[in-house]
Backbone as CSV, one residue per row, in Angstrom:
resi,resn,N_x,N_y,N_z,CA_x,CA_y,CA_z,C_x,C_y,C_z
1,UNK,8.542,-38.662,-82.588,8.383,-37.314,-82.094,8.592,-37.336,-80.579
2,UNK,9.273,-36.545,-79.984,9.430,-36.144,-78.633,9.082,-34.906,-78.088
3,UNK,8.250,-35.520,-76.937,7.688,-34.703,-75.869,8.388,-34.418,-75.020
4,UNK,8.232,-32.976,-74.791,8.960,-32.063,-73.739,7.917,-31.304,-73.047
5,UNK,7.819,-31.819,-72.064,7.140,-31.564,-70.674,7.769,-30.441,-70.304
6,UNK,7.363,-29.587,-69.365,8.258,-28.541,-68.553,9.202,-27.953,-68.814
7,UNK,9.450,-26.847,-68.307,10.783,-26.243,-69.139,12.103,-26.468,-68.364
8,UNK,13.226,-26.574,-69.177,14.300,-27.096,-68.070,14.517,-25.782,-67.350
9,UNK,15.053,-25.806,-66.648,14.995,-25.135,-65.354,16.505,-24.501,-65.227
10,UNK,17.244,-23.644,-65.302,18.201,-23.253,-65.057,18.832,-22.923,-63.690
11,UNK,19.221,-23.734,-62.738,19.395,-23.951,-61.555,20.930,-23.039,-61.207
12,UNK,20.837,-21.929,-60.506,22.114,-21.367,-60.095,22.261,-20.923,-59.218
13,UNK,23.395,-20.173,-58.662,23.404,-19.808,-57.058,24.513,-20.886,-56.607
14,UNK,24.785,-20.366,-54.948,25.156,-21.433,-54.338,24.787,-22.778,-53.772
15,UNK,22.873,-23.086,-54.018,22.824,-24.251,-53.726,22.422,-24.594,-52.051
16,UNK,22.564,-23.782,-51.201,22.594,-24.047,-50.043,21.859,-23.927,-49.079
17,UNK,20.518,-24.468,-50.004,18.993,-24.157,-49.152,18.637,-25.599,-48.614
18,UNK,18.559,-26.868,-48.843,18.436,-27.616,-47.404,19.489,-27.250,-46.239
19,UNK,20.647,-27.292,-46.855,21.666,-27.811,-45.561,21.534,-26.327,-44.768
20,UNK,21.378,-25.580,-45.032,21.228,-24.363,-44.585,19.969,-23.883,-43.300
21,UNK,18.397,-24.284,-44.338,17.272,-24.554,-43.421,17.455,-25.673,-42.286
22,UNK,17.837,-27.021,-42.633,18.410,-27.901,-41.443,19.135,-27.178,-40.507
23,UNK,20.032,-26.532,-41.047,20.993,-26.097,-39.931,20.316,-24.773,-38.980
24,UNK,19.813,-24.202,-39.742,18.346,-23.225,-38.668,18.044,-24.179,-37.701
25,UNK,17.401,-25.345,-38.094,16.459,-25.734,-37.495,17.392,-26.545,-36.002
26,UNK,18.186,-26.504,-36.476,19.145,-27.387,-35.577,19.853,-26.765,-34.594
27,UNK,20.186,-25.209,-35.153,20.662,-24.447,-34.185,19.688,-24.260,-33.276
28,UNK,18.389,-23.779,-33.594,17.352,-23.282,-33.023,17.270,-24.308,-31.670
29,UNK,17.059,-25.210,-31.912,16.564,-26.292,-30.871,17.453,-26.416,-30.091
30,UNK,19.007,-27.001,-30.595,20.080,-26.355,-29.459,19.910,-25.236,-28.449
31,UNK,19.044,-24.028,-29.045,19.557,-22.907,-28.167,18.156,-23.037,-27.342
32,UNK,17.267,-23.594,-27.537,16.121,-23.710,-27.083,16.505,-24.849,-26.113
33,UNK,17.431,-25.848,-26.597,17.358,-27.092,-25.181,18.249,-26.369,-24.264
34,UNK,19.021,-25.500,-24.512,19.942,-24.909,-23.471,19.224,-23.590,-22.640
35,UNK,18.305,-22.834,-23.266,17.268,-22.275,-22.653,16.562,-23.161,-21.168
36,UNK,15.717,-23.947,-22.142,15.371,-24.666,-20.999,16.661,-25.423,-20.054
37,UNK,17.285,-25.969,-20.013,17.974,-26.425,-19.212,18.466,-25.230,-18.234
38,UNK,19.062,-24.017,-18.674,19.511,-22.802,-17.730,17.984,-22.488,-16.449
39,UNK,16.940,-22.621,-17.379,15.544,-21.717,-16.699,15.851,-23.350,-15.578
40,UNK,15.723,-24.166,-15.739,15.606,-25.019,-14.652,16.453,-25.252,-13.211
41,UNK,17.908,-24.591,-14.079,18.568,-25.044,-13.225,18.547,-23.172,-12.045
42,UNK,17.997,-22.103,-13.029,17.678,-20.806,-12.353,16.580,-21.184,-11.269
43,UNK,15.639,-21.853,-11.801,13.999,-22.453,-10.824,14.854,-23.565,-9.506
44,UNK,15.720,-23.838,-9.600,15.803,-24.294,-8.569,16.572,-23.620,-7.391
45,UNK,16.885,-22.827,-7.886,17.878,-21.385,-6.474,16.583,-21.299,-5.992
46,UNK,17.201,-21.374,-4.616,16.145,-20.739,-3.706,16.904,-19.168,-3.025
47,UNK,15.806,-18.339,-3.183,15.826,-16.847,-3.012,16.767,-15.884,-3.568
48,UNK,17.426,-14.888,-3.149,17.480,-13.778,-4.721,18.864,-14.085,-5.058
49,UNK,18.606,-13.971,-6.589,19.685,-14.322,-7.454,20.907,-13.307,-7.584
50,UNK,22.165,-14.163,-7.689,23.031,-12.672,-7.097,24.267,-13.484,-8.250
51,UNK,25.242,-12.664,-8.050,26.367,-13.379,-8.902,27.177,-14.905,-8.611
52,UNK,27.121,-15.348,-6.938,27.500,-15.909,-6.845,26.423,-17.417,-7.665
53,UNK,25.440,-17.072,-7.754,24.413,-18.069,-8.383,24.558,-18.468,-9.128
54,UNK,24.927,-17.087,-9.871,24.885,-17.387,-11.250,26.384,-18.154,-11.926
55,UNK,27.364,-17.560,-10.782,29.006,-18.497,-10.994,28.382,-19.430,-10.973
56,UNK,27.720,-20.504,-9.755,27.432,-21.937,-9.719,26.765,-22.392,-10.517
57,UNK,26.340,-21.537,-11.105,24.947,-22.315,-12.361,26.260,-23.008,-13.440
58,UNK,27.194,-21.570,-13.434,28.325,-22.003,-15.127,29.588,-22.629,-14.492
59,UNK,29.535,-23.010,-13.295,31.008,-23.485,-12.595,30.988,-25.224,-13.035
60,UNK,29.878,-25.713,-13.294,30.021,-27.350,-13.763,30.333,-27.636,-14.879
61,UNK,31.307,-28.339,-14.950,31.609,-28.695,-16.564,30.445,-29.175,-17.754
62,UNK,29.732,-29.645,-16.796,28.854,-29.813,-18.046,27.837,-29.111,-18.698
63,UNK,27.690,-27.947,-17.663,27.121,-26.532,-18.303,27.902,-25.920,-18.836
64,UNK,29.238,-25.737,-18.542,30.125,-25.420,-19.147,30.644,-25.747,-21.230
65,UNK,30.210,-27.237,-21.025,30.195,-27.722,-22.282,29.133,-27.387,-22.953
66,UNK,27.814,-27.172,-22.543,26.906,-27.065,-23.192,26.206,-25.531,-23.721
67,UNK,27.402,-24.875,-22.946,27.140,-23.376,-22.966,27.900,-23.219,-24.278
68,UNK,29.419,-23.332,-24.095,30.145,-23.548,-25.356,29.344,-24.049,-26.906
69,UNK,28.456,-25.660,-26.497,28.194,-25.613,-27.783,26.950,-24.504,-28.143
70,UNK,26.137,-24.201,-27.099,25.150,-23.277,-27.776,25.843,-21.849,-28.502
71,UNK,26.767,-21.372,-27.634,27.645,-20.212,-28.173,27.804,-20.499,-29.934
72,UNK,28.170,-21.659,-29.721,29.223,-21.945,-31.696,27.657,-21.966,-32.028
73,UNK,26.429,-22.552,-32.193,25.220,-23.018,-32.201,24.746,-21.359,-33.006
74,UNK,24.940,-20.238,-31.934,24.335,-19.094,-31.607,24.683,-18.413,-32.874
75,UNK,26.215,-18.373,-33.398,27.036,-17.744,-34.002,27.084,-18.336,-35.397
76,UNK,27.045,-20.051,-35.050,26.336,-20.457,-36.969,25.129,-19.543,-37.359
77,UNK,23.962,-19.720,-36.652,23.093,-19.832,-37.002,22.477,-18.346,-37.186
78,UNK,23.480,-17.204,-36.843,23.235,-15.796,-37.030,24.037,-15.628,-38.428
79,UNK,25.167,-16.464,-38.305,25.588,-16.097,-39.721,24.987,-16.855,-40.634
80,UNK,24.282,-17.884,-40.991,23.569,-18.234,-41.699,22.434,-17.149,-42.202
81,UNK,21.784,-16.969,-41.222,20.603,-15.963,-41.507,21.174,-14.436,-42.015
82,UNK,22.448,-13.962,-41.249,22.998,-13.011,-42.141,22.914,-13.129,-43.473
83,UNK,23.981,-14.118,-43.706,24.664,-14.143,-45.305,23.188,-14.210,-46.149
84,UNK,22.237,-14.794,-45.847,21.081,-15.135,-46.346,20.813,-13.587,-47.160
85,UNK,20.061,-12.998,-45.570,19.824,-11.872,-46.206,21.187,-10.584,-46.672
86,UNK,22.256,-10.855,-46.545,22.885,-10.055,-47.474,22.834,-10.486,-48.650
87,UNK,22.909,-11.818,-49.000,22.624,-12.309,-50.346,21.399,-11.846,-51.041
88,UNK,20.078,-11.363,-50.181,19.003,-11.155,-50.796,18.731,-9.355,-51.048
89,UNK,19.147,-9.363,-50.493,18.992,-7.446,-50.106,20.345,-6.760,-50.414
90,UNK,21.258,-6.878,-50.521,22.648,-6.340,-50.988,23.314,-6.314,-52.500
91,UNK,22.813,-5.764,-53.321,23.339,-6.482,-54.932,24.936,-6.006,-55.037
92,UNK,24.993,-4.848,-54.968,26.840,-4.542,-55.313,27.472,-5.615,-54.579
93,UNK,27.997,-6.352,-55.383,28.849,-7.705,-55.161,29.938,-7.336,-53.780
94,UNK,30.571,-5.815,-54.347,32.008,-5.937,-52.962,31.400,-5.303,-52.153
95,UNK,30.032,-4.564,-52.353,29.558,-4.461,-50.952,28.885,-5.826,-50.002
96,UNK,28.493,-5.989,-50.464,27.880,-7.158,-49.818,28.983,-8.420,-49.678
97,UNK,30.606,-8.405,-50.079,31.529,-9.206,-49.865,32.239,-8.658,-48.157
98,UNK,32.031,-6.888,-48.255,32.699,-6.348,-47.344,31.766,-6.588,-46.130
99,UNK,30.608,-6.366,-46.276,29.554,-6.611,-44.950,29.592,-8.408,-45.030
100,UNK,29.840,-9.280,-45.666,29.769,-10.188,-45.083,31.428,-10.807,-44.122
101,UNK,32.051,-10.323,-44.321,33.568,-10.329,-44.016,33.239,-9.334,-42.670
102,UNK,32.353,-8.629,-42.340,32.000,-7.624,-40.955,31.605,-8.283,-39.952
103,UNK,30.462,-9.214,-40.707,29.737,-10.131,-40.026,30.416,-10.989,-39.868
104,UNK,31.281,-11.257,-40.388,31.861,-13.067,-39.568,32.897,-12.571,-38.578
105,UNK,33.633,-11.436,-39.112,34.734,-10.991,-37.577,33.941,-10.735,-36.711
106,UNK,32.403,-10.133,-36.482,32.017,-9.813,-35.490,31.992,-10.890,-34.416
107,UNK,31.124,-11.859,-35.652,30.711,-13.018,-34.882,31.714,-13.981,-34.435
108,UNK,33.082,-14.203,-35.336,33.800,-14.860,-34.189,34.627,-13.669,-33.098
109,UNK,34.586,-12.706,-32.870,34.486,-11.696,-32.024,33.808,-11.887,-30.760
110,UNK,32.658,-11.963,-31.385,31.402,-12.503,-30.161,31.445,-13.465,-29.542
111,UNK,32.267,-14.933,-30.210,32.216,-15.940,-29.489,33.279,-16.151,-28.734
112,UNK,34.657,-15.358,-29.383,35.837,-15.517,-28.111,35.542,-15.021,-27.046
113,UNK,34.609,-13.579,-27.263,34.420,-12.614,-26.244,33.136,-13.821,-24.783
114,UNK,32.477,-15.050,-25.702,31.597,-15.285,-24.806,32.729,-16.603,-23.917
115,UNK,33.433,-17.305,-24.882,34.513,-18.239,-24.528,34.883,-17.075,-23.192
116,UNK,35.859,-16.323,-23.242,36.287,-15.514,-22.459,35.535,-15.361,-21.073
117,UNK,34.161,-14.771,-21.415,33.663,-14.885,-20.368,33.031,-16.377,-19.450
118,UNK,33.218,-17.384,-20.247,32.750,-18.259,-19.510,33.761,-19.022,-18.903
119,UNK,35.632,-18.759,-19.131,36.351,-19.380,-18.994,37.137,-18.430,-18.102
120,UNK,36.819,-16.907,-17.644,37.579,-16.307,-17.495,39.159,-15.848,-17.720
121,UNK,39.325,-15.954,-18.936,40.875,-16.009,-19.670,41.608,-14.734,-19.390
């Protein structure tokens, strides 16, 4: 005689709840180490902050690089949390195909538009 414990479990969907929560968690801290790094390098101007400051803060390449990756960082990690909740709150399939197709032009929208501004193109 065989025992059957638990019921099997019918597992469906796309599947994409670690790599997904990791990737929250990963963006997050990115945008948080680049937070702090900007506030430090703002705390060290001495007296009032004007544009030319703020050119020198983004004129070094290596703020430069690190601005870039928080940007891509910024733009995963909004569309992650998008698609999430369109997946949860949206049932008509081509609606929720058309708003997610809104959301990703926006967002790579957003990031040429931030490329742009940090590269002056």
């Amino acid at each position: 005689m065989s025992v059957n414990y638990g019921s099997k479990r019918v597992v469906t969907g796309a599947h994409y709840g670690l790599r997904d929560w990791l990737a929250q968690r990963i963006t997050g801290l990115l945008m948080a180490l680049f937070t702090v790094a900007l506030l430090a390098q703002v705390l060290m101007i001495k007296g009032p902050i004007g544009y030319e400051q703020w050119a020198g803060i983004f004129s070094h390449q290596w703020m430069k690089f690190i601005t870039v990756g928080t940007l891509v960082a910024l733009a995963y990690h909004a569309w992650v949390g998008m698609r999430e909740i369109l997946m949860d709150y949206v049932q008509p399939v081509g609606l929720r195909l058309v708003l997610q197709i809104f959301v990703l032009v926006w967002l790579v929208g957003c990031l040429g538009w931030g490329l742009q501004v940090l590269w002056r193109l």
